[in-house]
Structure formats: C-alpha cells, structure tokens
C-alpha positions as CSV (number, residue, x, y, z in Angstrom):
1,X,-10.1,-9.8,7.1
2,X,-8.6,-6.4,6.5
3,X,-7.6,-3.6,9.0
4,X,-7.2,-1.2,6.0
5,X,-11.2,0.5,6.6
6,X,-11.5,3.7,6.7
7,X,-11.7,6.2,9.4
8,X,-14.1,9.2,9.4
9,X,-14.3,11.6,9.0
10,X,-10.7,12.2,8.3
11,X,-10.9,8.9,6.5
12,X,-7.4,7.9,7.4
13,X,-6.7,4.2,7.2
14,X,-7.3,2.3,10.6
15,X,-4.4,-0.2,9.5
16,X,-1.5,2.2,8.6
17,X,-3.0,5.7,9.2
18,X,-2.0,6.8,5.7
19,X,-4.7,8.2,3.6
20,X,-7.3,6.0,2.9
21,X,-7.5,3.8,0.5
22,X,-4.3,3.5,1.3
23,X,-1.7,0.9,-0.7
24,X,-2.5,-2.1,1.3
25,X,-6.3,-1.9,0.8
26,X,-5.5,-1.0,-2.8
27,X,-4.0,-4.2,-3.1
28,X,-6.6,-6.0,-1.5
29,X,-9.3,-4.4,-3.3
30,X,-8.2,-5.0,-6.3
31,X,-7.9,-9.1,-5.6
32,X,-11.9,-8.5,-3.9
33,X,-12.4,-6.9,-7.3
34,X,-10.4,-9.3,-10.0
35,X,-12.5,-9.3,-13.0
36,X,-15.0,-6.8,-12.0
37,X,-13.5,-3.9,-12.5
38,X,-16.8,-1.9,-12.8
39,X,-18.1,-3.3,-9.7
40,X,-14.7,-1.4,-7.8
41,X,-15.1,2.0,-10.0
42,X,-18.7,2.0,-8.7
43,X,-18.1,1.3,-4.9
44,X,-15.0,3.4,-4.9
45,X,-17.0,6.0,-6.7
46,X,-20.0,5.9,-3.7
47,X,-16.9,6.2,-1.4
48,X,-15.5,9.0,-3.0
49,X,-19.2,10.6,-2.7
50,X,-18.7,10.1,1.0
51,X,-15.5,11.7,1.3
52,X,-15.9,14.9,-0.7
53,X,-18.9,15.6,1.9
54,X,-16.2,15.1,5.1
55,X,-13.3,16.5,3.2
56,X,-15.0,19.8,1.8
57,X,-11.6,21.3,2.5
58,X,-9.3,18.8,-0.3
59,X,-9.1,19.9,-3.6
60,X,-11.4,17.7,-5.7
61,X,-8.9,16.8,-8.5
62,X,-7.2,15.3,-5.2
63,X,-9.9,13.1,-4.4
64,X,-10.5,11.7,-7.8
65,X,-7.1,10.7,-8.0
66,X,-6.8,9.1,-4.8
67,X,-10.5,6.9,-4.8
68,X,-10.2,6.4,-8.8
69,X,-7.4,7.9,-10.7
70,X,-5.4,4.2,-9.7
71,X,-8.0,1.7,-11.2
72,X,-8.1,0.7,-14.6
C-alpha cells in the first residue's frame, strides 16, 4: 500500500510532499501498470482533468508534462 496519493487541492504528494505524481508513485505506478500502458495514460489523463480544475493557476504545458509527458 502506497503513501504516494495525492493531496488536494494543491495535490502535493502525502508521502514526500513533492509534486504529485511524485517519483516514488511514478515508480509504483508504472509496476500497477506493466503491460498496460493505455490503462495508465487513461487514468493519469482523468487525473490530470482533475488537477487543471484545482490548479487553474499552473501553466498547462506544465501539467501535461508532469501527469503524462513521463509515460511511454
């Protein structure tokens, strides 16, 4: 069980207060992911959906990069 959720609105990581997803959950998600790598675009795409609504003031290019511009 991770610590590594994230915290809203600020969405901040509850395990290392970093930005969220934040290395570790990076990590993590991509071994809760292995070999569905759609499946983790999609939910990291709904998440990203989520945070552009709280985080009206980041610059979107920001946010793409940080919920999907590190999955392949």
């Amino acid at each position: 069980m991770t610590t590594h959720h994230p915290i809203k609105p600020a969405w901040t990581c509850g395990g290392c207060v970093g930005e969220w997803p934040c290395q570790t959950r990076r990590q993590e998600l991509r071994a809760e992911y292995d070999r569905a790598s759609v499946s983790l675009a999609l939910y990291l795409a709904a998440q990203l959906v989520d945070a552009a609504q709280e985080l009206a003031h980041v610059p979107a290019s920001h946010l793409h990069y940080r919920f999907l511009g590190w999955i392949r």
